[in-house]
N, C-alpha and C positions, 0 to 999 in steps of 0.2 A: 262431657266435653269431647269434641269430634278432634279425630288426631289432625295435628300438626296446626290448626289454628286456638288462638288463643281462650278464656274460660268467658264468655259470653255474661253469665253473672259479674265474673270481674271486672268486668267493661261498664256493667249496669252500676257495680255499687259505686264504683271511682266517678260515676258520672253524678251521683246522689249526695258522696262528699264531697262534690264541688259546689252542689245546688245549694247544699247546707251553705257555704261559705255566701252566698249571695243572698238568699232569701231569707233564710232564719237571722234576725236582728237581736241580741247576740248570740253568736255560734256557741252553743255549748261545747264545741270540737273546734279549736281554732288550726286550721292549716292551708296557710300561703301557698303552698305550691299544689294545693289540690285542684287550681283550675289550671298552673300551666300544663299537667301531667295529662291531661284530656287532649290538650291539642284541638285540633279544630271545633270538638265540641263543645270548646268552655263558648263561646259565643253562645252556644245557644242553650247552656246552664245558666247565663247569666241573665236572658230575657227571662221576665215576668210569663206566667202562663197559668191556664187553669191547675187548682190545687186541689186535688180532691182529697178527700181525711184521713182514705185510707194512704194514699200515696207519700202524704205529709209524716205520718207516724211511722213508714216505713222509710223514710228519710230522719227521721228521728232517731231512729234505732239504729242505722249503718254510722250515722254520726257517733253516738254515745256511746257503740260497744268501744269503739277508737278511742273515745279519753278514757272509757273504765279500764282497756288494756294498757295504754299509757300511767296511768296514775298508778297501775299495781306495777309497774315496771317501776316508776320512781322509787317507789317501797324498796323494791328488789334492788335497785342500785344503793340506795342508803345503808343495807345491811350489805353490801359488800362484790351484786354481783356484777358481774362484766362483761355477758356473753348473752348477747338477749338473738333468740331465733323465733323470726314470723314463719308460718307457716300457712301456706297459699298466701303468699304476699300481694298478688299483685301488682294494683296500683298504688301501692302503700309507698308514703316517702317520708314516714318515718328517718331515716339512713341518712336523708340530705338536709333533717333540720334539727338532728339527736345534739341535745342538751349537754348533755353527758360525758365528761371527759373519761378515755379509755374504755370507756364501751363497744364493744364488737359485734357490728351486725349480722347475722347472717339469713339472707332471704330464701328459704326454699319454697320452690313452685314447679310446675309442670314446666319441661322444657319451650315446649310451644311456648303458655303464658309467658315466661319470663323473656323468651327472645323478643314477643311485644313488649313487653316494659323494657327492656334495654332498647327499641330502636325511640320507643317513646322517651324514653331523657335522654335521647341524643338530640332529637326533632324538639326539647324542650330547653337543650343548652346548657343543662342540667349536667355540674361534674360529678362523677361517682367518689365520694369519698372514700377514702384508703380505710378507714376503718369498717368497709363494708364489703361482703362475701358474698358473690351469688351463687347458690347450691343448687342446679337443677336433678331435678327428681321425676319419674317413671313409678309411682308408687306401688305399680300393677307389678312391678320385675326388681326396686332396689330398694334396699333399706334404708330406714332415716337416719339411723346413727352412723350404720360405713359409710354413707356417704358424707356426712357432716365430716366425719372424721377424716375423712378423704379431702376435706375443704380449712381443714385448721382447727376445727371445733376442737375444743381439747373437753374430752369424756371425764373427766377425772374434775374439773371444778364445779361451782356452780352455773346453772344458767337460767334464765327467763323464757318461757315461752309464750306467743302470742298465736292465736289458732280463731281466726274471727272468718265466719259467713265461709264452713268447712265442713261441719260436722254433720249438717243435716243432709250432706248429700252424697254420705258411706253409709255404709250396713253398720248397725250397731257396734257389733263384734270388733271391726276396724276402730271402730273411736274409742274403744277402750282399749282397745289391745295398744293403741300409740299414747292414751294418755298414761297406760301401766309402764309403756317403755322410758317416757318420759319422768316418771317418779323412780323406775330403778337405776335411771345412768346414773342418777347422785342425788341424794339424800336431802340434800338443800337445793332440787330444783321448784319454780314455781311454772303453773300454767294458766293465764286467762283467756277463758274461750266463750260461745258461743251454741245454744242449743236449742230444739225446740221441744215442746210437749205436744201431745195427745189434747186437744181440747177442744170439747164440740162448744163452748160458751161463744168460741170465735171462730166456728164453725167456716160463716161466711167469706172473711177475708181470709184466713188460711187457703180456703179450698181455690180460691182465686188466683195467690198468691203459689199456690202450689202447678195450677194451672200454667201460669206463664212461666215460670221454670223448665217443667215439664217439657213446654211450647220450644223453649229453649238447646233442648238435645240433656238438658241437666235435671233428672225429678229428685224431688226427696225421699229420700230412702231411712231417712231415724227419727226417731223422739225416744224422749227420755222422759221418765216420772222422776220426777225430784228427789224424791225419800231413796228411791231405790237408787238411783246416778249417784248421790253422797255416798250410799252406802258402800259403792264399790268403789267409788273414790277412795275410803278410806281403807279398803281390800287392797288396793294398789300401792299404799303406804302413805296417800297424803295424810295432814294432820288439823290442815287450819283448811276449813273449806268454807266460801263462801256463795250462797245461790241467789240473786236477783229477779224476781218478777218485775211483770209492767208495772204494777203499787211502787214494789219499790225503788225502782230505776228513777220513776218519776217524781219520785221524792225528794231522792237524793241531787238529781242536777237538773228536773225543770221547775222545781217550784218557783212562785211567784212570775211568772214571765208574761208580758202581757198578750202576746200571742196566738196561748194558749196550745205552743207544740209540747206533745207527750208521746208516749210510746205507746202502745197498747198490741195483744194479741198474744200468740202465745210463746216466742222467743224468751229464751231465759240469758241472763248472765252469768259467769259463776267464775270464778277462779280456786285453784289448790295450791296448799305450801306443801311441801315434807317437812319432817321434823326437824331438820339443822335449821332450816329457814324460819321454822316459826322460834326457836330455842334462840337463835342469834339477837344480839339488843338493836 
């Protein structure tokens, strides 16, 4: 990301879950406000245009990590918790349509990104609810917990974390070293995020897909092999881990669709509990 203007990816995915909301008949991500938040470009999310398959599947996936982080947030609120933090938020608006009574959002992102999404729901009319925090972050120079904690977050309860379309474009070291910080501030924290693998079977669309990134001022910099990522997931102290391929993403929420949208390539899902989180009824 080029300093002081906003995350170029960010811009690309927010414009993807809007296309969802228009094209895909039914959204397996249902959210209203993902075309007002685009502003001028929902008009042209909204016209019809060539689809090609790879494009379509990558519209699939920015959709569905959104309800798989969502859904394990609902979990997370039923057992108790109330403090859910997105990280690289975005154009996430989450915050302005939360279900959830007494839930506290707190959105950290690069300063740049986030002064665009605040001028953006102001150009969208968009009030900011009171239950909602914006934590801007300099990741290169502050840490995520003083700063949270600088912002209300209280360190000492449980929280949720959501970390979607992030991970692949840190140095390894970094994703773990925040998803470790993340399992030690408390015991009963949870995280659903986002990851890719190593895979020459999708050789083609990866290297493509890594290409316009790249293009972007943003390349990919991780992957992660499955067996080994669990493995330090649970070195970190998670305890209920769960990992999603494209099999089985597409299992779970596009079967039957007549469509025919699915995921595919090499992006994985996963989320982690700690142990208070998974022990709690």
């Amino acid at each position: 990301m080029k300093d002081g203007t906003p995350s170029a990816t960010a811009q690309r995915v927010a414009r993807y879950r809007a296309e969802h909301q228009v094209w895909d008949v039914p959204p397996v991500f249902t959210d209203p406000l993902a075309l007002p938040i685009i502003g001028e470009d929902a008009a042209a999310a909204a016209r019809p245009a060539q689809d090609a398959p790879e494009m379509r599947a990558l519209r699939a996936f920015v959709a569905v990590r959104s309800r798989f982080a969502e859904d394990a947030l609902a979990a997370a609120v039923a057992r108790g918790v109330r403090q859910y933090v997105i990280l690289g938020a975005g154009l996430d608006t989450f915050a302005y349509r939360n279900p959830h009574r007494d839930l506290r959002v707190f959105e950290v992102d690069h300063p740049a990104t986030q002064a665009w999404k605040r001028q953006r729901i102001g150009e969208a009319a968009l009030a900011v609810p009171p239950a909602l925090t914006f934590v801007p972050i300099d990741f290169a120079s502050q840490a995520l917990f003083t700063e949270l904690g600088r912002h209300g977050f209280d360190g000492a309860s449980q929280a949720f974390f959501s970390w979607l379309g992030v991970t692949m474009y840190l140095e390894p070291d970094v994703v773990l070293e925040t998803l470790r910080a993340i399992a030690m501030a408390s015991l009963g924290n949870a995280v659903a995020f986002d990851y890719r693998i190593a895979s020459p079977e999708h050789s083609g669309a990866a290297v493509r897909l890594a290409a316009r990134v790249a293009l972007a001022g943003e390349p990919f910099r991780s992957t992660f092999e499955p067996h080994a990522l669990a493995a330090e997931l649970r070195r970190c102290g998670y305890e209920q881990i769960e990992d999603l391929a494209a099999d089985a993403i597409n299992a779970r929420y596009f079967v039957g669709r007549s469509d025919g949208l699915q995921v595919r390539g090499s992006a994985h899902l996963a989320s982690a509990a700690g142990a208070s989180a998974v022990d709690r009824p």
